[in-house]
Every structure is written in C-alpha cells, then in structure tokens.
C-alpha positions in Angstrom: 0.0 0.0 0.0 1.8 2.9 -0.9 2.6 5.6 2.0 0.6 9.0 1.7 2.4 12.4 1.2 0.5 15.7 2.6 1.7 19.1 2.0 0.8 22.1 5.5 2.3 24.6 7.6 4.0 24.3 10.9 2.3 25.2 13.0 4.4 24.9 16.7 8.1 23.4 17.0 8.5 23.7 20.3 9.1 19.7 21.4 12.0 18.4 20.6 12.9 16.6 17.2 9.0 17.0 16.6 6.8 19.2 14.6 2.7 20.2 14.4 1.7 20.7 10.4 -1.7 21.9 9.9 -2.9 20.3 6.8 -6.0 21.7 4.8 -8.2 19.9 2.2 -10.8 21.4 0.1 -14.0 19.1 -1.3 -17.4 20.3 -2.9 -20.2 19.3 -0.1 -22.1 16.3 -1.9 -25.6 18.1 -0.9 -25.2 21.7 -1.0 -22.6 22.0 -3.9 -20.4 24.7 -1.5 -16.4 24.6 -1.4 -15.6 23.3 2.3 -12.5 23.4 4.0 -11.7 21.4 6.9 -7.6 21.1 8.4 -6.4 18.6 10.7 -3.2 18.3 12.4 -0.6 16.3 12.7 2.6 15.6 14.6 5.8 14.2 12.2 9.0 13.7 13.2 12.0 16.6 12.3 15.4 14.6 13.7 17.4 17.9 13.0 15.2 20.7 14.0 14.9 22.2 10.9 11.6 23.6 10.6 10.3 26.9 12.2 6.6 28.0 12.8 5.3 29.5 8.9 7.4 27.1 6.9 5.8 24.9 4.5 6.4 21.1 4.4 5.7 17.4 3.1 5.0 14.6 5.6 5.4 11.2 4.8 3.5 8.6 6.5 6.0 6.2 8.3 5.9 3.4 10.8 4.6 4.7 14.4 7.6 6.6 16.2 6.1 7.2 19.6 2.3 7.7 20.7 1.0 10.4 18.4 3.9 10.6 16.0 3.0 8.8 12.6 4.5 11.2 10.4 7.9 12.0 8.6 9.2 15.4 7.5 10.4 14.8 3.5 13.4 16.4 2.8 14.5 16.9 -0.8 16.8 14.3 -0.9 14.2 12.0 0.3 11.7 12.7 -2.2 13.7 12.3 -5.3 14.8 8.7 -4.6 
C-alpha cells in the first residue's frame, strides 16, 4: 500500500525533534454544492530541528515513532529517490 504524502504549515516546533503541520483539504459538499474546508493536524517527526513556525512542508506517512507521532518530515533528498 503505498505511503501517503501531505503538503501544510508548521504550526508549533516547540518539542524536541517534533513538529505540528496543519494540513487543509478542500471538497465540494455532496448536498449543497459549496467549497468546504476542513484542516487537521498532525505531529511528524523533524530529527534535526529544521523547521520553524510558517514554513511549508511534506510529511510522509511512516511506521509509528512514539504515541501520536506517525509522520515524517520529506526532505528533498528523500523525495527524489
């Protein structure tokens, strides 16, 4: 099954080695025909700190890293293999 990639913004950095990305999607309501937005975040793992509140990221879905943490920062390198 292959691993989902979501694009967000960071949203807190303040643990360490962990980030919060608030990811937003956009679908038509199936009754009313109006553009909804809901967001949702999640918590994905950032081993070198890298990433401050405002920046924009990928998350990878990855094997579970502790009790909330499900999530993967993809850095460039990572994403073109």
């Amino acid at each position: 099954m292959p691993r989902r990639i979501l694009q967000g913004v960071v949203t807190s950095d303040k643990n360490q080695q962990t980030i919060t990305v608030l990811v937003e999607r956009r679908f038509k309501h199936p009754l009313l025909q109006k553009t909804v937005r809901k967001s949702k975040k999640y918590r994905a793992h950032d081993p070198e700190n890298r990433f401050k509140v405002g920046d924009t990221v990928r998350i990878i879905e990855c094997a579970p890293i502790s009790k909330t943490k499900r999530w993967h920062v993809v850095t460039d390198a990572e994403a073109s293999a």
